[in-house]
Each structure stands twice: as C-alpha cells, then as structure tokens.
N, C-alpha and C positions, 0 to 999 in steps of 0.2 A: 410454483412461484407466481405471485403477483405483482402486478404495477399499483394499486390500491392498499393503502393502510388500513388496521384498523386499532380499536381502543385498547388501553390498555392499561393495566392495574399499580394505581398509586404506593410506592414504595415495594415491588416487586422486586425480590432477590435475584439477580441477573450472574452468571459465572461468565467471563469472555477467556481466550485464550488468542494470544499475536502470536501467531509464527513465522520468521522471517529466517535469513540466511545466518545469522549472526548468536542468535539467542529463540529462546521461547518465555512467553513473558504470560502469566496470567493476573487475574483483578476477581474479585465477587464486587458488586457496586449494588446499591438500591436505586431505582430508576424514579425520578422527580418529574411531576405534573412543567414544572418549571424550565424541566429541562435541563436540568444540572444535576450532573449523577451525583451520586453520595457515594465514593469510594472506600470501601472498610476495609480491604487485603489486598495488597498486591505481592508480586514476588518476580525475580527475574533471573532465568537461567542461563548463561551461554552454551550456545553450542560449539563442540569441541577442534578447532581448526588440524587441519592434518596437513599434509607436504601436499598429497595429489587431490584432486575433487572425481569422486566416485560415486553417480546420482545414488546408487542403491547404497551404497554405506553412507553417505550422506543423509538418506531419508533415517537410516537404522539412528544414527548421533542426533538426530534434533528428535525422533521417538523416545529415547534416551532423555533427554533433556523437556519434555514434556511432561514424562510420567513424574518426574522429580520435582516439575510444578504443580499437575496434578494432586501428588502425595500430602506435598507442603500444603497446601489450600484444604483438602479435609479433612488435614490433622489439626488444623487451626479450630473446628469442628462450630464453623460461624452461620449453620444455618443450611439447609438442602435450596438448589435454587432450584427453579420454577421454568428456566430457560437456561440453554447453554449456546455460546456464539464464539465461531471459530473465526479470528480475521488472518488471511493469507497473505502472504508477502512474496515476492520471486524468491524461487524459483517453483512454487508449489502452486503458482495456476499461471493461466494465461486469459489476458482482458481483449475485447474491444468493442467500439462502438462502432454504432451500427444506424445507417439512417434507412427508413424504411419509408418509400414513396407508394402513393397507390390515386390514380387517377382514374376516374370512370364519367362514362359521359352521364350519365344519370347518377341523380344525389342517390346518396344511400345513409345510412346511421350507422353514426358511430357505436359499439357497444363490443363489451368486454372480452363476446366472441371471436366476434373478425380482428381485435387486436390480439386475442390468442395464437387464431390461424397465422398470422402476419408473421409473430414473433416467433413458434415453433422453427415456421421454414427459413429465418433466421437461423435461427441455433443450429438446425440442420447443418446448413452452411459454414456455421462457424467450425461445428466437430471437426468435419470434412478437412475443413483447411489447416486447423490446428492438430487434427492427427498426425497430417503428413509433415509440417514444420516442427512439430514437440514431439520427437517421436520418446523422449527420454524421460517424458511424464506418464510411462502407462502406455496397454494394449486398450484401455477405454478410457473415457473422457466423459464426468458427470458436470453439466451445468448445476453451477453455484445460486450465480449472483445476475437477477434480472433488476434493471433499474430505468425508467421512463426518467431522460434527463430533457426531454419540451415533445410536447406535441402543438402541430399546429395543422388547420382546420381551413380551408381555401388560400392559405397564406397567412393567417391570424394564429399566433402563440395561444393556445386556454389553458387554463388551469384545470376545467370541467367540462371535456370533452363529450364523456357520457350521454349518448341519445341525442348528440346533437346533429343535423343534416349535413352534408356537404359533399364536394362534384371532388375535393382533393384532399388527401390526409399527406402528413408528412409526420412519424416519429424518430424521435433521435434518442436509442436505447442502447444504457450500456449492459452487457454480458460476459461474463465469467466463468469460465470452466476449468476444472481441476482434474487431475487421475483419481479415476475410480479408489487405485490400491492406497494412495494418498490419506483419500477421507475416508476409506474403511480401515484404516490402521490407527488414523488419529481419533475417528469413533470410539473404538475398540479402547483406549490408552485413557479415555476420559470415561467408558463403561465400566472399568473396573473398578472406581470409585465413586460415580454419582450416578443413579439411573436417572435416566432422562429418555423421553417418549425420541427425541433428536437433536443433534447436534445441528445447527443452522453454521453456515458457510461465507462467510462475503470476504471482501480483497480489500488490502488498506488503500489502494489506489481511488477507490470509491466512495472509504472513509473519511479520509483525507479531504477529497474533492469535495464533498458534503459539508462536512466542519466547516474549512478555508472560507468556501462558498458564503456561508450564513456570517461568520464572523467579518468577513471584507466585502460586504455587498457592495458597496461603490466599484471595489475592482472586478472587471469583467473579462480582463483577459489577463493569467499569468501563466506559470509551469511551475509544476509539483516534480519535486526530487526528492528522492530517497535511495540513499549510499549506503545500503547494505553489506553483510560481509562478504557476500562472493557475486552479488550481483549490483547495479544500479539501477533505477527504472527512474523514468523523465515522461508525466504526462504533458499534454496541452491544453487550457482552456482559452476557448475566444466566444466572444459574444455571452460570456456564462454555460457553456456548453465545454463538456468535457469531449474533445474531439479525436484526439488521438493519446498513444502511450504508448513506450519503446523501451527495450532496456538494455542495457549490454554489459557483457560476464564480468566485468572488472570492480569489483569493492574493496573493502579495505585489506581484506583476507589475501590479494595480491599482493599489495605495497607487502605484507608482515611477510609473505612468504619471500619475495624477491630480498627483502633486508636480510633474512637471515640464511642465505646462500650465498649475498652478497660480504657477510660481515662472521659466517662459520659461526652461527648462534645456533639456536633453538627457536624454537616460532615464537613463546612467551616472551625468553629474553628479544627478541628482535621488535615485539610488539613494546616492550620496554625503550629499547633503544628509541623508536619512531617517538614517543609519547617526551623524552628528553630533549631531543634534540628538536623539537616542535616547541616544547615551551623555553627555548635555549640553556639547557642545564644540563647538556652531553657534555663531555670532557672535552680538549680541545681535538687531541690527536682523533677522537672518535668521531668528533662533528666535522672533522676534516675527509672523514671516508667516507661519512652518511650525505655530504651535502650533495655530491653531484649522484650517487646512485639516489637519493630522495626525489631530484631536481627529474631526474630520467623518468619516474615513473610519475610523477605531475603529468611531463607532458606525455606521455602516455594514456593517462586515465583523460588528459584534455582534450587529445586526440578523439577515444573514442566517444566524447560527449561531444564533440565537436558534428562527427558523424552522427549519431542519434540524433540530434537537433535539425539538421540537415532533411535525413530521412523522415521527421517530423512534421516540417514546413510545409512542404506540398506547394511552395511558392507561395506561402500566407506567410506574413511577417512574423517573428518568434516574438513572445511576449518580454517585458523587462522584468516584471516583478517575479522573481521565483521563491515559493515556499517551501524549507527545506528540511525535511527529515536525516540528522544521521545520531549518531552517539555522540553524546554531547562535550565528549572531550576531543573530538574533531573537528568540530563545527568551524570553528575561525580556521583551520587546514584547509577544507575542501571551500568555503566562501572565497579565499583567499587565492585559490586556482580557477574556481568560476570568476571572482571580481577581473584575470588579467587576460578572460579570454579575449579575442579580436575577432567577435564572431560577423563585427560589420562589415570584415572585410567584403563580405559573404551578399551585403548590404538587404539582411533578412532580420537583422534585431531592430527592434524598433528605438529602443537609448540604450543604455549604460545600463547592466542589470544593477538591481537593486534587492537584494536577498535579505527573505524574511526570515532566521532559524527557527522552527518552532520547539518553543523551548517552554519552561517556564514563564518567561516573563512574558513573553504573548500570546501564551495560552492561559495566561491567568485567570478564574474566573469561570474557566467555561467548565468545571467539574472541582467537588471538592473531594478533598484525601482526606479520611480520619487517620486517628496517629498511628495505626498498624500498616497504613497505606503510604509509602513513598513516591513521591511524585514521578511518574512517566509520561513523556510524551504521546507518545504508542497507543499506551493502555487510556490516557485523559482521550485522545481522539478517538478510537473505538468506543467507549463506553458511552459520550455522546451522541457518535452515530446511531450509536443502537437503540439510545433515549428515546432518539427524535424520530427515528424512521421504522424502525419496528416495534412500532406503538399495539 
C-alpha cells in the first residue's frame, strides 16, 4: 500500500463490486482523464434477510449474492477489465484513523521510508486492537486500505512533503482492515469468472469521505451516515479531516424483523407493511397496530445514534451537515428521525442538522450511466473514487 498516486490509462475498463449488509451491487465503468466515470453495466443483488444474524451464514448469503453479480456482469460479455475493486461496507471490515506524531531534536527528511516505518507500527497496533474487539471477523486480519488524509511539517499542512527538512512530523492516516477468510472468499467468487493479477480492497467509509469532500469543499466539517441493513456506521469530519467512525448493529433489517413478530408476517410481507405505512397507504386497522410498534423502534434506532454521536464527540462539537447514504425508498424515514433528534440537549451539536441524501439529484454530474447502467448511489461514489485516487 501506498500514500502516493500514480498515472493512469485514459478510458481503462475498471470492474468494482459494493458489498454492504443489505445487497452486493456491482458496475464495469471506463475511467475518464476528467474525472467522470463512464458507467456501461451495473447490477444490484440483495442479500437474503433471515429471522437471526449468524456472521458465518451471513458471509455464506452475501457470497451467494455476489457470485450472481459476478455471473450477471460476464455474461453481459462487455469487455475483460484491466483492474478489479472491492469496496466494503460494515460489517466486513473495521476503520480507523490514526494520527501519527514524531518529534526529534534534530531536523531529519521527510521520505517514503520513515513514513513506511511509522505507518507499519501503526497497522501493527491497529491488528492488535481490532483482533481482540472483532473477534467475529476472522482468526486474521489483512489490512486493506491506507490513506494519507494531511500531513503536516513543524506545524505546516503540505501537500509535498517529500524530502523536505523538519524537527516535527504530524500524519493523519486512515486505515482499514478486513478478515483474511472475508477477501479470500470474495477473491475466489470474482476468480472464477475474471482473471485478474488482484482484487484491490478499500471501505465506502473512505469513498464516500473522498467524493463528499471534493464535491462540498466550502464544507469542512460534517458526518457521513450510512443505514445499512443490519448495521449503521456515522463518521466525523472536522477541519476536512476524517477524524473518527463508529457504527452500531441496528439497520433497517431490525425495524423488518421486529414488524413482523410484531404483526405475525414474513419478513417480505413486514418489509411491505413498513414501505405502506411510511408512505401512508396501510389500511386503517393495520396502521393502527404498525404506528406505535414503528414509533418504538425510531426511538430505538435514535437511541442508539444518539450514543454513537456521543462516543464520537470526544468533547468536539458534532457537525450539522450530515450526508447520508441509505436506500432510497427510506431516505425521508431515517431524515425524518435524525431531523427530531434533541441532540443539544447534550449541548455538543453545533445547529439544527441539516441533511444532505445522496441521491441522484446531488450526485448529479459526478459520473455518467449509459442506458445498460442504472443509477446508483453506491456504485456513482465508488466508481469516482476510484477515478480519482487510483490513478
């Protein structure tokens, strides 16, 4: 892994694959000097909701649901690509940044080595901690995703650290690590139909922050949400620095599960019921028994973002502006329980959030779709990232 970019070839066939809690979604795009991917296929699979969450049959259902986007994408038969990129979603890695200080009474130079050394015994650390906290991702743990988010040089931010002098370094890098069995199964799942020299790994938590970033440069401090189906993850950005991320197990695949124990359905039918009674066109007697068990699991899921934000803060004020990933027939639900939190009681938000959903319409622009390609949120902000940063 490097912190250094390098060049890369005009209109190159790129394969991505998003795996998240809810679905596996993949895209082939051609990659633009501009910056603006050219999206030719995409395709989008869910994964299969069950009564109990089981990590190891759970990895089995979204493997399942992989290969069937795998299949789909090289029967479409659009070409071999040249690169393959896996972007991860919780529950299938764990993030965090990392600041890394180093003071010496004599100058010394910057160079690519001593940021090697530095960063290893990072990652070191990171294993460590996230072996004994994740024990349910694997007996090993492969770092993914290295990412230099500022360096700065006696107290000065540079862009072009390289060989320059200085008595004090400060890096702020984010890192990413996954189980071994994880990406040697999802390897394996995209080996049997494309060869590829490797499968490259990064986190949408990363992705995301990247895009956001470039597209809202005026804003320098918000939070990134993403309401998955069995998990939620809430980063923080302050100062343009992605500082912290937390996530906790409650997604939508709760609320469907608790409806239909509450209402003696099936999980489909109960994810039915939810989707009616949300855009008001449940029956009466039915929206009479869904309103207060609905109403229960709001605060509920409000609760625990309540806490996440909390254990976020570190006594730094929470941002207002949050941009937010979920499935887009949810969006006005889950805004609609972040717009009534009361998080000032707290007196740690800074105003009244104001939530951006990324959607189409404000992602417009940043990637196109040809007509075999349907619009994704997911798949438009990975395929960018990947434009722009592994060049």
């Amino acid at each position: 892994m490097s912190l250094f970019r390098k060049a890369h070839k005009e209109d190159e066939l790129i394969l991505v694959f998003n795996i998240g809690s809810s679905s596996v979604k993949g895209a082939l795009f051609h990659m633009q000097k501009s910056g603006i991917p050219k999206i030719i296929y995409s395709i989008r699979e869910p994964i299969l909701i069950e009564e109990n969450v089981d990590i190891a049959r759970f990895l089995t259902l979204a493997l399942k649901s992989l290969d069937i986007v795998v299949n789909e994408i090289y029967k479409k038969g659009l070409g071999a690509p040249s690169r393959v990129f896996c972007v991860l979603l919780s529950p299938w890695y764990v993030s965090q940044t990392r600041i890394i200080s180093l003071k010496r009474d004599k100058p010394f130079t910057f160079t690519t080595k001593l940021a090697d050394e530095l960063i290893q015994k990072e990652i070191a650390v990171i294993k460590d901690e996230y072996f004994k906290k994740y024990t349910h991702i694997g007996d090993s743990l492969r770092p993914i995703e290295l990412r230099n988010i500022k360096i700065s040089l006696n107290g000065y931010e540079t862009d072009s650290p390289l060989d320059k002098v200085a008595e004090e370094l400060e890096m702020a890098i984010f890192v990413s690590v996954s189980a071994e069995e994880v990406c040697r199964k999802i390897e394996q799942a995209i080996a049997r139909r494309f060869a590829v020299k490797e499968v490259k790994f990064c986190s949408f938590t990363m992705a995301t922050f990247a895009v956001v970033r470039d597209m809202y440069a005026d804003v320098q401090d918000f939070l990134l949400i993403n309401v998955g189906g069995e998990v939620t993850d809430i980063a923080m950005v302050k100062n343009g620095v992605l500082r912290e991320s937390n996530s906790f197990a409650l997604g939508i695949n709760f609320m469907i599960r608790a409806i239909a124990s509450t209402m003696h359905s099936t999980l489909p039918e109960a994810k039915s019921l939810i989707s009616l009674f949300k855009d008001g066109h449940a029956a009466a007697g039915t929206a009479k028994l869904l309103e207060p068990a609905i109403t229960k699991l709001k605060s509920e899921w409000l609760t625990k973002f309540q806490e996440c934000l909390s254990n976020l803060s570190n006594d730094i004020s929470i941002p207002a502006i949050i941009y937010i990933t979920v499935d887009k027939d949810l969006a006005d639900f889950f805004a609609e329980i972040i717009k009534t939190e009361q998080f000032s009681q707290y007196t740690l938000t800074e105003s009244k959030f104001q939530i951006v959903f990324l959607s189409s319409e404000s992602l417009h622009g940043i990637a196109t779709f040809e007509k075999e390609a349907i619009f994704n949120a997911f798949l438009a902000i990975d395929s960018v990232y990947i434009n722009r940063f592994f060049k």
